[in-house]
C-alpha positions as CSV (number, residue, x, y, z in Angstrom):
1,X,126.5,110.9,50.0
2,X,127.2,113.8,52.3
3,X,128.7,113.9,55.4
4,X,127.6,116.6,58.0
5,X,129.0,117.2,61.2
6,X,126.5,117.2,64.4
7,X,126.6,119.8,66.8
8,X,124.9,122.7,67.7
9,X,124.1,124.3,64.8
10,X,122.7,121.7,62.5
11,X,120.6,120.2,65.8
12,X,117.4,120.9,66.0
13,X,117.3,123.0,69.0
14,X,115.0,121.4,71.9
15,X,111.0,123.4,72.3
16,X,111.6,125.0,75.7
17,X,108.1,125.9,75.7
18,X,107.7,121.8,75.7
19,X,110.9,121.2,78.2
20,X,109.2,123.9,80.9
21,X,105.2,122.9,80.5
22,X,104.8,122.5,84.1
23,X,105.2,126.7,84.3
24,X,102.0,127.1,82.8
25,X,99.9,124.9,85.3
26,X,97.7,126.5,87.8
27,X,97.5,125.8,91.5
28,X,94.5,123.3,90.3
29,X,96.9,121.6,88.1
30,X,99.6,120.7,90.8
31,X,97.2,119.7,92.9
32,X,96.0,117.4,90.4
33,X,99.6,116.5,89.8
34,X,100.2,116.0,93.7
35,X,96.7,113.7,93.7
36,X,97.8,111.6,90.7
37,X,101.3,110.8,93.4
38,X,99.4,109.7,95.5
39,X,98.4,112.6,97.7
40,X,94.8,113.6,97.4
41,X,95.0,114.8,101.4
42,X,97.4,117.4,100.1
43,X,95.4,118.9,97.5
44,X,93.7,121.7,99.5
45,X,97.5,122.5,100.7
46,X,98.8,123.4,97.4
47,X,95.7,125.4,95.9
48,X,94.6,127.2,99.5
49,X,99.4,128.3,99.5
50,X,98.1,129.0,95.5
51,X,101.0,127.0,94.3
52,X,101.5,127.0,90.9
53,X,103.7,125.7,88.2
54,X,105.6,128.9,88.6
55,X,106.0,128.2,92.4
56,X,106.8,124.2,92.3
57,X,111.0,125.5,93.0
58,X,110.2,125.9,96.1
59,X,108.3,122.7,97.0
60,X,111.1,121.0,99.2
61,X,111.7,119.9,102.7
62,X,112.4,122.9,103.9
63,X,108.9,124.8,102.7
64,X,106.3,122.0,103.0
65,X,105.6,122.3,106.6
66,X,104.7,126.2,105.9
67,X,102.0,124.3,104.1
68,X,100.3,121.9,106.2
69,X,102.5,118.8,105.1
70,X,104.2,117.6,108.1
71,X,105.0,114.5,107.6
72,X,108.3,113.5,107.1
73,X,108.0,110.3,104.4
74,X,105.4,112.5,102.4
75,X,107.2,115.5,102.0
76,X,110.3,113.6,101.1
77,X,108.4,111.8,98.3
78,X,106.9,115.0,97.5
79,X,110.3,116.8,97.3
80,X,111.8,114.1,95.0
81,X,109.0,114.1,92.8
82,X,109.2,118.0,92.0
83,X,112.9,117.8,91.9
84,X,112.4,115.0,89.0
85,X,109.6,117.1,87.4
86,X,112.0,120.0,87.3
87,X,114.9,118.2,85.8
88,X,116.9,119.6,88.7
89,X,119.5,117.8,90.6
90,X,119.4,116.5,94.5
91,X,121.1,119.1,96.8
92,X,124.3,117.2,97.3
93,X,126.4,117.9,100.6
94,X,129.8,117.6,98.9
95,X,129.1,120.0,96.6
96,X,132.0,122.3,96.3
97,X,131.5,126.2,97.3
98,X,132.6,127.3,94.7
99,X,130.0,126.2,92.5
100,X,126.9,128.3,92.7
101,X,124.4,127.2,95.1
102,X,122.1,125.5,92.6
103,X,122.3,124.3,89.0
104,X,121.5,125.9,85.9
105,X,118.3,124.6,85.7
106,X,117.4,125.4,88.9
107,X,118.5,128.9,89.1
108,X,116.6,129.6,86.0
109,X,113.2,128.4,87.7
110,X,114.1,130.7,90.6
111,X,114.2,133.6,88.2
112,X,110.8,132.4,86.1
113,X,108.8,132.1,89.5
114,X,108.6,135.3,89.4
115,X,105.8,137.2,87.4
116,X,105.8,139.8,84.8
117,X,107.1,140.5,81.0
118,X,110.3,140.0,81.7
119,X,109.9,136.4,83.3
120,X,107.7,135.4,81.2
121,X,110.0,136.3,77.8
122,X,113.3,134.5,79.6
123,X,114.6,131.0,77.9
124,X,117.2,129.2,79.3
125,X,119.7,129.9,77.0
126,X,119.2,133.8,77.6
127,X,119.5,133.3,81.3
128,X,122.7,131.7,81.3
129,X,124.3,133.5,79.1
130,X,122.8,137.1,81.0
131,X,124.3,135.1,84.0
132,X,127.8,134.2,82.7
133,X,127.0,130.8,83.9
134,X,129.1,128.3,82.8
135,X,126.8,124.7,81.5
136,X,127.2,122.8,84.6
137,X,126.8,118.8,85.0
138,X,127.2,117.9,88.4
139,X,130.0,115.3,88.8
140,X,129.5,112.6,91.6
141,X,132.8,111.8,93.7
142,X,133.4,109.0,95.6
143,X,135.1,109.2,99.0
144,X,138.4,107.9,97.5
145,X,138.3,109.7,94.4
146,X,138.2,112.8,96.7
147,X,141.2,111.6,99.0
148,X,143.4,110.9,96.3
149,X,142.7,114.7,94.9
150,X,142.9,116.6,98.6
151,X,145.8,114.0,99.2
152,X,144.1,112.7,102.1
153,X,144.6,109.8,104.3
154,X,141.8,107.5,105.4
């Protein structure tokens, strides 16, 4: 019997073509997706704004109202639900500065929202690298954790 060490190489690497579906639908398709949430009064919103898997980064609090979605428990359910579609993380308000603004994941979808050879030819792996991004994991901190680092007294 032979023993072989896991890791990168001898994993089978992970279809991003799979992983990143959603980039391929069609302003029908989320609004199909935003019906089957729940939210068949928001359908016209999403195909009228022509919002398509490409677009669905920037579905969020912030760009919903620009839409027609006003109200508040909607577009938070809304937000949370592309954010877990994505596979990106929650924007978290103890996130240090020096981090980049977003993770990996969703820096990527920023760049493949755009259209055109070049977009359409990036993987993840490329991006990162081109980026000199380091694999990021956000960690989550509790409020003691952090006062024992800064040395601060509560």
């Amino acid at each position: 019997m032979k023993l072989v060490h896991k890791d990168r190489d001898t994993q089978p690497e992970k279809n991003s073509d799979l992983q990143f579906e959603y980039l391929q639908w069609s302003p029908e398709k989320v609004a199909n997706w935003i019906c089957q949430l729940g939210f068949p009064q928001y359908k016209e919103c999403f195909t009228t704004n022509f919002i398509s898997g490409r677009k669905l980064i920037h579905v969020n609090c912030s760009n919903l109202p620009q839409m027609g979605i006003t109200d508040f428990e909607d577009m938070k359910v809304i937000s949370r639900h592309t954010r877990k579609l994505l596979g990106i993380e929650e924007p978290l308000f103890t996130r240090s500065i020096r981090l980049p603004y977003r993770d990996n994941i969703g820096l990527f979808l920023e760049r493949k929202g755009h259209s055109g050879v070049k977009s359409d030819s990036l993987t993840l792996s490329e991006f990162v690298r081109e980026a000199g991004l380091q694999d990021y994991a956000p960690r989550v901190t509790t409020l003691e954790n952090d006062a024992a680092l800064y040395s601060i007294d509560l």
